[in-house]
N, C-alpha and C positions, 0 to 999 in steps of 0.2 A: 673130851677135852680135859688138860691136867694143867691145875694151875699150881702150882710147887712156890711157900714163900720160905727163902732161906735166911737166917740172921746171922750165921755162924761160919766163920771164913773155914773151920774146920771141916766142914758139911762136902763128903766127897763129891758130891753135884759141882758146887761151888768149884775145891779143889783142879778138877775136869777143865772146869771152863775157863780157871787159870793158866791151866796150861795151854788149852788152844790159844788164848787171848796173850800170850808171852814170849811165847817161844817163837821164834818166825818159822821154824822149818818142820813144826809138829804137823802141819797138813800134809805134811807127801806120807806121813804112817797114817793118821788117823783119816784123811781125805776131808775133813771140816775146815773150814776159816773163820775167822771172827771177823765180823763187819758190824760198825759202830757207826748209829744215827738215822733217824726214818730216813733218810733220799737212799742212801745205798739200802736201807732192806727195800726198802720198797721197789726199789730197781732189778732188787735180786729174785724177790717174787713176779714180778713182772717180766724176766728174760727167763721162767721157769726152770729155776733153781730150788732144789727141794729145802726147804727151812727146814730144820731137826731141833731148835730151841728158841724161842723168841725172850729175851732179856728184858724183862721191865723197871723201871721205879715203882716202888711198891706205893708209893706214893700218886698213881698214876690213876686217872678221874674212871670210872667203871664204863662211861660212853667209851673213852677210847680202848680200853682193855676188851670189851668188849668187839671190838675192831680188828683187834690183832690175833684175839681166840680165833676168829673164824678165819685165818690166813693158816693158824699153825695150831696144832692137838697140843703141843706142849709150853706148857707159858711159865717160865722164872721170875719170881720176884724180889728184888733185892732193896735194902736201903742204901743210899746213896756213898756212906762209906764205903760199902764191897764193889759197888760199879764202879767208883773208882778207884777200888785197886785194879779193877781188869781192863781201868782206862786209861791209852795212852796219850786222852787230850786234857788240855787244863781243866777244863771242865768238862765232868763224864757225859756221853749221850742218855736221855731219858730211855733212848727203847735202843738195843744191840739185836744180833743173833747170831745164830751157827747154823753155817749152810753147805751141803753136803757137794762137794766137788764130784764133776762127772767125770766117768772115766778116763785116761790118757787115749785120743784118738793119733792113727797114722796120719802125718804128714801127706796131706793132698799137695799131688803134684801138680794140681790146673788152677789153683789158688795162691794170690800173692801173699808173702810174710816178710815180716819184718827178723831180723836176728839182731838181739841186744849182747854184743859180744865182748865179755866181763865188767859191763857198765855195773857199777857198786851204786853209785846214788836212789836211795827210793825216791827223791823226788823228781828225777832227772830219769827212772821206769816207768813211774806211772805217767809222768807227762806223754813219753812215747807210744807207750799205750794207749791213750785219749787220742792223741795223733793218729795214729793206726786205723784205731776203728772210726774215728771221722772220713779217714781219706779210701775207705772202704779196701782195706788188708784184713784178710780174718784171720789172721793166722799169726802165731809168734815165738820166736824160737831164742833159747839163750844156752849158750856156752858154760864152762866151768866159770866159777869165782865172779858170776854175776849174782847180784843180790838173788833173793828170792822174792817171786815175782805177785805170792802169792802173801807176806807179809804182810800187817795190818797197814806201816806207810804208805807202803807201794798202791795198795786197795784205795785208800782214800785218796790220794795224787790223782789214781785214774779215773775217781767220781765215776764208778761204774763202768768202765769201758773195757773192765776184765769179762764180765757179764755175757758179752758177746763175743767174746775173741774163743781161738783154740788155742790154747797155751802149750807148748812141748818143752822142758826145761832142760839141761844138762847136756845137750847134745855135743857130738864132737863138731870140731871140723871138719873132719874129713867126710862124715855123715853129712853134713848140710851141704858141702861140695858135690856131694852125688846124686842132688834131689836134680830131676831133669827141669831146673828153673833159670833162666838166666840170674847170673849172683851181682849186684853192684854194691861195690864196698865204696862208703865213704874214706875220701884223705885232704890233707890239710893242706899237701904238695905238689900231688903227683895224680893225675890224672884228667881225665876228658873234664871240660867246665858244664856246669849242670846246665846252665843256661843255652850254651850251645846244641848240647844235647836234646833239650824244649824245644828250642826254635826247628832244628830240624828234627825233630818227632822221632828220634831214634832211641829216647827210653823206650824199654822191651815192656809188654805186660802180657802175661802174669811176668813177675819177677821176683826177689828176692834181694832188699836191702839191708845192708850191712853197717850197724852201728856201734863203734867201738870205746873201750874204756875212754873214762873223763879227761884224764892226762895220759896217757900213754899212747892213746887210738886203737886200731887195730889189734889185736896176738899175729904175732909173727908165722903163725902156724898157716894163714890165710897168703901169704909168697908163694906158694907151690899151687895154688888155685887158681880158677880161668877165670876167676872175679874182677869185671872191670871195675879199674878204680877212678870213682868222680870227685870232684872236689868244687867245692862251691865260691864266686867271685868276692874277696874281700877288698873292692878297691880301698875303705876305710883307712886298712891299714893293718887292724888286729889278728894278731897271733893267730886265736882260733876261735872256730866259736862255741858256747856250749851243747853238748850231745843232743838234748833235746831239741835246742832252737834249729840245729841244723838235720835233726830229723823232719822236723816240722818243715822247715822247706823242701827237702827229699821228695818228701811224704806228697805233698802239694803237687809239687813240680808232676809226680808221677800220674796223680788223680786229674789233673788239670788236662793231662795230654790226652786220657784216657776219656774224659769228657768229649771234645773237640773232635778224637777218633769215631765217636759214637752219633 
């Protein structure tokens, strides 16, 4: 075990871990992320995720240090100015870490996935992400000019629900058109009403849903595809609704059927 305390923001340790902790896109070169606050580390040890650094307050009582040595060989200690420069919450989390992302797997074709197709909001990713892995989708696939999924926001929105998922990011369209899954694109206009589609149990499963930018919806790239498009009942009255809340009933809608078939 290495317990390393640093004071010196100049300290290329330090350095390192700012840039994981800053940059959102620095995990697809280095494969680490930065997860801030015991539930997500603890989650990320628990879904058997390799910790490569555990981040302490140096301040921190030696029962609990003692706790976290035995989870991770390597233990950083900071005073509370440097944890939070590397922190993006008001107040910094006592214990962070850096945890080593597993390699990019091929998209299983007998497994449902969600595609978040150029959705920009981290909080409005990770919700569907929570969504996801509650409605039991393990899979997740996102287009160009959609956030990055693996961001510090995104991470905490999802309260862990990345932990369990397979993440594939970047893909085209025309790639996710060709997975042999049936495709449902969400729309706001135009297509079959979800609810009918429930009632008579004609959601497909495994499948493949489609959730598009905040305001725009869809990329137009997804017209030339056999993707049926659903659209959910607002007798209310409102425009639309937001990406997540309407994944969230997608989501349901699909696992609900799925239950009932079983």
């Amino acid at each position: 075990m290495s317990i390393k305390a640093i004071s010196s923001k100049e300290n290329p340790v330090f350095k390192q871990l700012k840039s994981i902790s800053q940059d959102n896109t620095s995990y697809r070169k280095s494969q680490k992320v930065w997860i801030e606050g015991e539930h997500l580390c603890l989650t990320a040890i628990e879904s058997g995720l390799k910790i490569s650094q555990v981040v302490i307050l140096d301040t921190t009582q030696a029962d609990i240090l003692k706790y976290w040595s035995e989870r991770c060989d390597n233990i950083i200690q900071l005073p509370v100015s440097l944890m939070s420069a590397l922190s993006a919450l008001p107040s910094p989390a006592w214990v962070c870490c850096t945890v080593e992302l597993h390699a990019t797997q091929a998209i299983k074709n007998n497994e449902s996935a969600v595609v978040l197709d150029q959705v920009q909001d981290p909080g409005n990713a990770g919700a569907i992400l929570r969504c996801a892995a509650a409605f039991g989708f393990k899979q997740i696939i996102t287009t160009d000019s959609t956030v990055a999924l693996w961001s510090a926001k995104v991470i905490r929105s999802a309260m862990g629900a990345h932990f369990n998922l397979q993440i594939n990011e970047s893909l085209d369209v025309n790639e996710i058109s060709a997975l042999e899954l049936p495709l449902l694109l969400t729309d706001v206009h135009h297509g079959a009403l979800l609810h009918q589609l429930t009632e008579q149990r004609k959601l497909p499963w495994p499948c493949i849903w489609i959730f598009g930018h905040e305001g725009r919806g869809a990329s137009p790239s997804w017209a030339g595809s056999v993707a049926q498009r659903v659209r959910i009942a607002q007798p209310g009255g409102q425009e639309s609704l937001n990406v997540a809340a309407a994944a969230a009933i997608c989501l349901h809608a699909s696992a609900s059927q799925r239950v009932q078939k079983s």
